[in-house]
C-alpha positions as CSV (number, residue, x, y, z in Angstrom):
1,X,3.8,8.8,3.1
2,X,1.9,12.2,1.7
3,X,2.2,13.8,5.0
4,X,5.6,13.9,5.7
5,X,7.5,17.3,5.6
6,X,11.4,18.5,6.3
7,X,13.8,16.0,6.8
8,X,11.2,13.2,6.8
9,X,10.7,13.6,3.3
10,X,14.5,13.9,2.4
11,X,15.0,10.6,4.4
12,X,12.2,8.8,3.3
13,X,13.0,9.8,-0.5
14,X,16.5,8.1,0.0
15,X,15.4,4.9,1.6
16,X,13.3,4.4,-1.8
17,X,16.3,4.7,-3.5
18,X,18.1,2.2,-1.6
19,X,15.5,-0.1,-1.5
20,X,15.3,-0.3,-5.4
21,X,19.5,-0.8,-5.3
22,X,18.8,-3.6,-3.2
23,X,16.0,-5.3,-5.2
24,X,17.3,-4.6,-8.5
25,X,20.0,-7.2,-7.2
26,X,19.1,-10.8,-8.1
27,X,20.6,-12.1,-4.9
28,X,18.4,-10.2,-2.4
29,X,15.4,-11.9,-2.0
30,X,12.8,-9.3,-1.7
31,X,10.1,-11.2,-0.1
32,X,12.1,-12.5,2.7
33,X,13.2,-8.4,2.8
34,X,9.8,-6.9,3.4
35,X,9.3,-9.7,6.1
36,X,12.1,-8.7,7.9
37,X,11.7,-5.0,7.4
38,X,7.4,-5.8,9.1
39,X,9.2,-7.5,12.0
40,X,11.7,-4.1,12.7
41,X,8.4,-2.2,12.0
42,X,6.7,-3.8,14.4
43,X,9.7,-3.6,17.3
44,X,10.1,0.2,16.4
45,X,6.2,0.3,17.1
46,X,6.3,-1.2,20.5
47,X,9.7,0.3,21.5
48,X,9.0,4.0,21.4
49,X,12.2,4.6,23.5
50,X,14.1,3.0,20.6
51,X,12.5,4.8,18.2
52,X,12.8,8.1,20.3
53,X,17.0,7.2,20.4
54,X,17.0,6.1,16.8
55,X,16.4,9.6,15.5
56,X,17.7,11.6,18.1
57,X,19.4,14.4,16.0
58,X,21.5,15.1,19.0
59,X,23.1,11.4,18.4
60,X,25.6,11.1,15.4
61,X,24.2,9.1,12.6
62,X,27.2,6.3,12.8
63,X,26.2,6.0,16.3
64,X,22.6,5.2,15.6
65,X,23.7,2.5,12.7
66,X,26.0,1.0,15.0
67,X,23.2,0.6,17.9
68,X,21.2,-0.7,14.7
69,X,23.7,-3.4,13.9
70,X,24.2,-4.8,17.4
71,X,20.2,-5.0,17.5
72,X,19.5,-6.7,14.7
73,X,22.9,-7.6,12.7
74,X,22.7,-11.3,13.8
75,X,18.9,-11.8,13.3
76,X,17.9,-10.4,9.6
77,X,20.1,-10.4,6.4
78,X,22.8,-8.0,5.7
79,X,20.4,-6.2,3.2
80,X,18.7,-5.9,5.8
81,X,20.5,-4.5,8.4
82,X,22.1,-1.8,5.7
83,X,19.0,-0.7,5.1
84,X,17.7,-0.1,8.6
85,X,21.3,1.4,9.4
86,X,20.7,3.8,6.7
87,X,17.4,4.6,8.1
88,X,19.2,5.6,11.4
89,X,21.6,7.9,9.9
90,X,19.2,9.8,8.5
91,X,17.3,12.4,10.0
92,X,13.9,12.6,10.8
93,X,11.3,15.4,11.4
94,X,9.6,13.2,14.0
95,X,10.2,9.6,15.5
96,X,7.4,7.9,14.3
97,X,8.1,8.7,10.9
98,X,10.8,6.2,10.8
99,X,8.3,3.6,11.9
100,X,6.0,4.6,9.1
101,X,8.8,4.6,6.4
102,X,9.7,1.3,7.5
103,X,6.4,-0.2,7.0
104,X,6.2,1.1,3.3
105,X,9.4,0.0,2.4
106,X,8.5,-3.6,4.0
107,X,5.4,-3.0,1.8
108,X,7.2,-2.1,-1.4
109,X,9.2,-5.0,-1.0
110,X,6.8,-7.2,-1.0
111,X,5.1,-5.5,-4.0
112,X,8.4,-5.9,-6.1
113,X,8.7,-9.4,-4.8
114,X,5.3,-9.5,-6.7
115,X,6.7,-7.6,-9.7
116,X,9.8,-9.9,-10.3
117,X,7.6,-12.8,-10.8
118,X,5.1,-11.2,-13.1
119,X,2.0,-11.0,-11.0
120,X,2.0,-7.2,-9.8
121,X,-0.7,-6.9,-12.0
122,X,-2.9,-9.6,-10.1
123,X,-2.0,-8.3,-6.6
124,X,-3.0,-5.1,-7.2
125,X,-6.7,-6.2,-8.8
126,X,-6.8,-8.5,-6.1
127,X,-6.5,-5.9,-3.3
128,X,-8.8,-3.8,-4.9
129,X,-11.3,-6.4,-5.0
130,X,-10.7,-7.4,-1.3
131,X,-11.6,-4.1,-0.5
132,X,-14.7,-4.6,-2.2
133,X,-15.7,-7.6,-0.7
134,X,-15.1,-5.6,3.0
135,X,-16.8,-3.0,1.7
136,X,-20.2,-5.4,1.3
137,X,-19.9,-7.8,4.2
138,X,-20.1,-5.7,7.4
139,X,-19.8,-9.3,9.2
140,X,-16.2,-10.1,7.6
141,X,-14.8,-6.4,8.4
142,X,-16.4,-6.7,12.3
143,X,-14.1,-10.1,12.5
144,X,-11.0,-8.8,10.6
145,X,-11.4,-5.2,13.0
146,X,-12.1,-6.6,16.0
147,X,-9.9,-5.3,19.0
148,X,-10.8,-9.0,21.1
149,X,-9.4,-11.0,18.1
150,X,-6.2,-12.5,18.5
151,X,-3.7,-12.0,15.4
152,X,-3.6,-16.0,15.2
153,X,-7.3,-15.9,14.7
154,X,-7.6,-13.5,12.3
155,X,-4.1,-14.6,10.1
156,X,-6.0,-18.0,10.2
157,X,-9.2,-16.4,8.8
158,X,-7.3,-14.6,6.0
159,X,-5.3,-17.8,5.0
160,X,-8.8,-19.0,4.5
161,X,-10.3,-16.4,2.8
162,X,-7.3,-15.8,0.5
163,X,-4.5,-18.8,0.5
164,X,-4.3,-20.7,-2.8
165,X,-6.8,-17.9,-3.8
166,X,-4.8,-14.8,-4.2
167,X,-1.1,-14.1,-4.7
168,X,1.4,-15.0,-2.0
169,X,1.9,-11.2,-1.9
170,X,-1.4,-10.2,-1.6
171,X,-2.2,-12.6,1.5
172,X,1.0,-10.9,3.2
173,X,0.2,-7.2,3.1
174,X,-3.0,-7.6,3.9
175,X,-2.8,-10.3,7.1
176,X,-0.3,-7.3,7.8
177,X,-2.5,-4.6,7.4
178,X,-5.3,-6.8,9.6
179,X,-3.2,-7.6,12.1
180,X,-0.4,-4.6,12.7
181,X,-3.2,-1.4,11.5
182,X,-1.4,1.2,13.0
183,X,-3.8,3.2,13.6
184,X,-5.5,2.8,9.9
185,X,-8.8,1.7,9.3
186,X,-9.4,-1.8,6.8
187,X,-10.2,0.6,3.9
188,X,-7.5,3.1,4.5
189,X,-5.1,1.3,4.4
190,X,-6.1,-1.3,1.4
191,X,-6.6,1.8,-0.6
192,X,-2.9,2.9,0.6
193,X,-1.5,-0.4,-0.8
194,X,-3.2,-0.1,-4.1
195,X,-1.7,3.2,-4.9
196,X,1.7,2.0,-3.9
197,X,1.1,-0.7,-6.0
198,X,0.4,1.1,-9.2
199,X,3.6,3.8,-7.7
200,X,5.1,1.0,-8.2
201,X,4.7,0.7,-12.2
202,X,4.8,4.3,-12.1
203,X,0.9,4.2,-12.8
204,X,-1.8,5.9,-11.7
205,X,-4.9,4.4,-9.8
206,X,-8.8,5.1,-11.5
207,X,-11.4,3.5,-10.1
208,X,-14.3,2.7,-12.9
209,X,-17.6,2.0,-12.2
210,X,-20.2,1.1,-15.2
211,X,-23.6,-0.3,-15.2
212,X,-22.4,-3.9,-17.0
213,X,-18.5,-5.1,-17.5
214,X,-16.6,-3.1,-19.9
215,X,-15.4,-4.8,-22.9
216,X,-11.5,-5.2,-23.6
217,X,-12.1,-2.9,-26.4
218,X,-13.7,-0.3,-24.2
219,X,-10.8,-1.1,-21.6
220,X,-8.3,-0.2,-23.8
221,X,-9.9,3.2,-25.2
222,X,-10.3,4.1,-21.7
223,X,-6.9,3.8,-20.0
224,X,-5.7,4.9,-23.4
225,X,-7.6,8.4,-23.0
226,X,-7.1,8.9,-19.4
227,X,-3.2,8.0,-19.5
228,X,-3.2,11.0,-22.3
229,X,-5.3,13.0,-19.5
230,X,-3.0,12.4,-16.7
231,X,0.4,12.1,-18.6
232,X,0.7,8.6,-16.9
233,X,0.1,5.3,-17.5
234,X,-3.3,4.2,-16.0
235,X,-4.0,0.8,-14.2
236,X,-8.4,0.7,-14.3
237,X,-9.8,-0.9,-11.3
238,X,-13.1,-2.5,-12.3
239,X,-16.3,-2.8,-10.6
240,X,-19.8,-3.0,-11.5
241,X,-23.1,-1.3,-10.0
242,X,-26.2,-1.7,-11.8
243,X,-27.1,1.9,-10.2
244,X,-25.1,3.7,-13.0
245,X,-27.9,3.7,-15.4
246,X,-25.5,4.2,-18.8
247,X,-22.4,5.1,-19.2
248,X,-19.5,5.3,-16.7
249,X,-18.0,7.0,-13.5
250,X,-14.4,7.5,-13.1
251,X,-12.4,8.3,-10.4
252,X,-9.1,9.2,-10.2
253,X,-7.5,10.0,-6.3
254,X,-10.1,12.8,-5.2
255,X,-10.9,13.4,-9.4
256,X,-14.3,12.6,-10.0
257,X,-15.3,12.1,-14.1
258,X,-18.5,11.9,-14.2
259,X,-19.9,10.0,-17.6
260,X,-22.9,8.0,-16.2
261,X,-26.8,9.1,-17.2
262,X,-27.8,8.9,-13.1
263,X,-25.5,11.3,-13.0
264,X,-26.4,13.4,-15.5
265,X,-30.3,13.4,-14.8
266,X,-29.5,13.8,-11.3
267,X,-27.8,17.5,-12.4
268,X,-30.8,17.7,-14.8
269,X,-33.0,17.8,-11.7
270,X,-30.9,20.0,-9.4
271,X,-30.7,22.6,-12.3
272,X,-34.4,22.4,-12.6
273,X,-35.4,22.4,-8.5
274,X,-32.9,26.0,-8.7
């Protein structure tokens, strides 16, 4: 959530913090917590005269939890419905940034669901290459995109593309992100999850691309320099494109290292046509 601004951000910045209270707790179950924070998502989505009510600043905060309670108190866990409540007393800049808070924190959830059983790692290299494999097969991203699809049809798709294939957590967020976009396209939002991901491990996200697979030696010099770049740990998403003649191409959110000879005869040639 880059774009929020004013109060947004204040309330969005304490919900993190709650969140993490709540899942540091070994008695909150944090994938059953990011399901029930989708399904409030998705009610807050269709209800725009709830969400218009549930940050009305002219309502008092205790007001808005109580409504909050009596909506949902019986059908989710108390973790839950604290959480939303919360939500509600804050105050927000604009109603549907609520909605979009909600849906990263049922994200992040799910990502520290991942984390407590040690495969964080694998759901974020699996998401990356998921977006990958969209990226290649126009036919898969038509069928996952298409407005005539029913969500059973395309939850039934992903199970097959990615149950017993992928990480529990990785088949959730993204049958969530096919089936409740919001407005985002397939690649936006994959490349959303994957920096939340690495958020989450307070990493940052490069993207390397190299003419043949890296060794684990090379790996390791690699996120070892750019982690002394960035002055943060690094996770390296890995993909291969015989295109990149030698060398490498990094890419780091909009920062673009360019190490690959394509590259580099490619500015040979500009320099020389000027």
């Amino acid at each position: 959530m880059t774009g929020v601004h004013g109060a947004s951000r204040e309330a969005v910045a304490a919900a993190r913090e709650r969140l993490d209270a709540l899942t540091d707790s070994t008695s909150v179950d944090a994938a059953q917590l990011a399901g029930e924070l989708a399904a409030v998502t998705a009610l807050l989505d269709r209800e725009a005269g709830l969400r218009r009510v549930l940050t009305d600043p002219a309502q008092s905060g205790e007001a808005k939890a109580q409504l909050v309670q009596r909506l949902i108190g019986g059908q989710v866990s108390g973790a839950t419905a604290d959480l939303v409540s919360g939500l509600a007393r804050s105050r927000w800049s604009q109603s549907r940034d609520l909605v979009d808070a909600l849906e990263e924190l049922a994200d992040t959830a799910d990502l520290t669901a991942a984390e407590k059983t040690g495969t964080l790692d694998d759901v974020e290299d699996e998401l990356f290459r998921f977006g990958r494999i969209v990226a290649s097969s126009t036919e898969l991203r038509a069928a996952l995109t298409d407005r005539a699809a029913g969500t059973s049809a395309k939850t039934e798709l992903l199970h097959r593309l990615l149950g017993g294939r992928a990480k529990p957590a990785t088949e959730r967020l993204v049958t969530r992100l096919v089936t409740a976009p919001r407005g985002r396209s397939l690649e936006s939002g994959l490349e959303s999850l994957s920096k939340l991901a690495a958020d989450r491990r307070n990493r940052m996200v490069a993207v390397v691309t190299s003419a043949v697979p890296l060794s684990d030696g090379q790996k390791q010099r690699l996120g070892a320099a750019l982690t002394k770049l960035y002055g943060r740990r690094m996770h390296l998403n890995l993909d291969v494109d015989p295109a990149v003649v030698g060398g490498i191409r990094v890419q780091v959110g909009d920062e673009v290292i360019n190490g690959s000879l394509a590259d580099r005869l490619d500015e040979a040639a500009r320099r020389m046509a000027s």
